[in-house]
N, C-alpha and C positions, 0 to 999 in steps of 0.2 A: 650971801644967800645961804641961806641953811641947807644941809644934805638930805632932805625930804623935801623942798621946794627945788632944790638941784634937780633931783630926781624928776619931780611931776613936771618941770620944764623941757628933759631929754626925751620923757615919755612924750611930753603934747609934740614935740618936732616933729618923732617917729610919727603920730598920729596923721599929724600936717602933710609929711613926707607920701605916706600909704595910703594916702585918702583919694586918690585914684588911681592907685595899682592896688593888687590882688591884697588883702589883712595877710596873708601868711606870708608875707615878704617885709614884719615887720619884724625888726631882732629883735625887740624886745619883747613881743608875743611869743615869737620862736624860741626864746629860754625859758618865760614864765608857763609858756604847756609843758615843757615836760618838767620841771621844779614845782609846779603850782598842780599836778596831777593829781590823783587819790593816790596812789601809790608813792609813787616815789621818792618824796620828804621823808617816809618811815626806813624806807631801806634806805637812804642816806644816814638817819642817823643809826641804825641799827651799826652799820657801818662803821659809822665813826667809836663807836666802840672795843671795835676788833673786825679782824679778818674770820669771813665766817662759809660757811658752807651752804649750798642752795637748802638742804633741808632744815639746817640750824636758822637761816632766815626766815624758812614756812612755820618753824614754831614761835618765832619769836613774833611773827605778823601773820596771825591763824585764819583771820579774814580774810586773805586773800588767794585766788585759787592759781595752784600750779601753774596753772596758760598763766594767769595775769603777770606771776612771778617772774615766769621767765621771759617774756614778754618785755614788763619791767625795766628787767633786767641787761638784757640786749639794747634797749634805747639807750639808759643809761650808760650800758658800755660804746656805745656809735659814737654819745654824746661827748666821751670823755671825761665823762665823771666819776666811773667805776673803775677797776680792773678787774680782769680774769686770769684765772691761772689754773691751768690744768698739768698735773703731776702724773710722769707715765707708768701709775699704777694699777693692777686689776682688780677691777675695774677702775678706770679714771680716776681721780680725785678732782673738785674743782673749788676754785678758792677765789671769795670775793673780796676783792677790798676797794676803798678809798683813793683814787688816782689822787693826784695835786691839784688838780681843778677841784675836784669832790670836796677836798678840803678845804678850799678858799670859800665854799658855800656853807663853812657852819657857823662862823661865827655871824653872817644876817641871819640864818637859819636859826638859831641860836635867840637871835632880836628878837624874830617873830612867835620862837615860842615863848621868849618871856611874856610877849604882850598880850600874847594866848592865855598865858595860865591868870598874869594879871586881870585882864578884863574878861575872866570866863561868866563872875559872878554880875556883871553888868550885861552880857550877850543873853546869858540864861533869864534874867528879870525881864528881855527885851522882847525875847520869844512869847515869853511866858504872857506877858501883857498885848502882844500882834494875836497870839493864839485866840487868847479871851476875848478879843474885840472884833476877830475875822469871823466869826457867827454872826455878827452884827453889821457886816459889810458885804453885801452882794460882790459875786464877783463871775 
């Protein structure tokens, strides 16, 4: 079986499984909300680039606002994906990085942006063609 048929099989179990208990008691919901967020893909990878600074991260993802940041930032650190590190200077110093978990998530992370950048210009033609035609379709 191939490792995307693997996958859509482990997913339908979960589905099977939580299909009369509460959706937020499915794991595999419960990692893909916080990984599949608006935020948090960018500060992973921003991440994996270096260890960086809560403001070095607000420039480097300008769209997003302070609350969201640290926000963010705190799930991901609960979730174990990030670390913090605060140096006892004055004022504080605080430093983000990459835990071990964080990094077992770049190489799919990785997959999925390739397939991003690959099929942008096929998503863009798709838009572009739903656009032109949703005038044309009540809704």
């Amino acid at each position: 079986m191939s490792t995307a048929q693997d996958a859509i099989e482990r997913f339908s179990r979960y589905q099977r499984q939580v299909r009369d208990a509460q959706p937020a008691h499915c794991a595999i919901r419960d990692v893909l909300d916080r990984i599949g967020d608006k935020w948090s893909m960018l500060i992973i990878m921003e991440l994996a680039t270096r260890v960086q600074r809560f403001s070095e991260l607000h420039r480097a993802i300008p769209d997003i606002s302070k609350r969201m940041l640290t926000q963010t930032l705190r799930d991901l650190e609960r979730d174990g994906l990030i670390s913090r590190h605060v140096f006892p200077t004055s004022p504080p110093s605080v430093e983000y990085r990459l835990a071990p978990l964080g990094q077992s998530l770049l190489e799919p992370m990785a997959a999925l942006i390739d397939w991003a950048d690959r099929r942008y210009p096929e998503i863009h033609a798709a838009r572009a063609r739903f656009d032109g035609a949703s005038g044309d379709v009540p809704r």
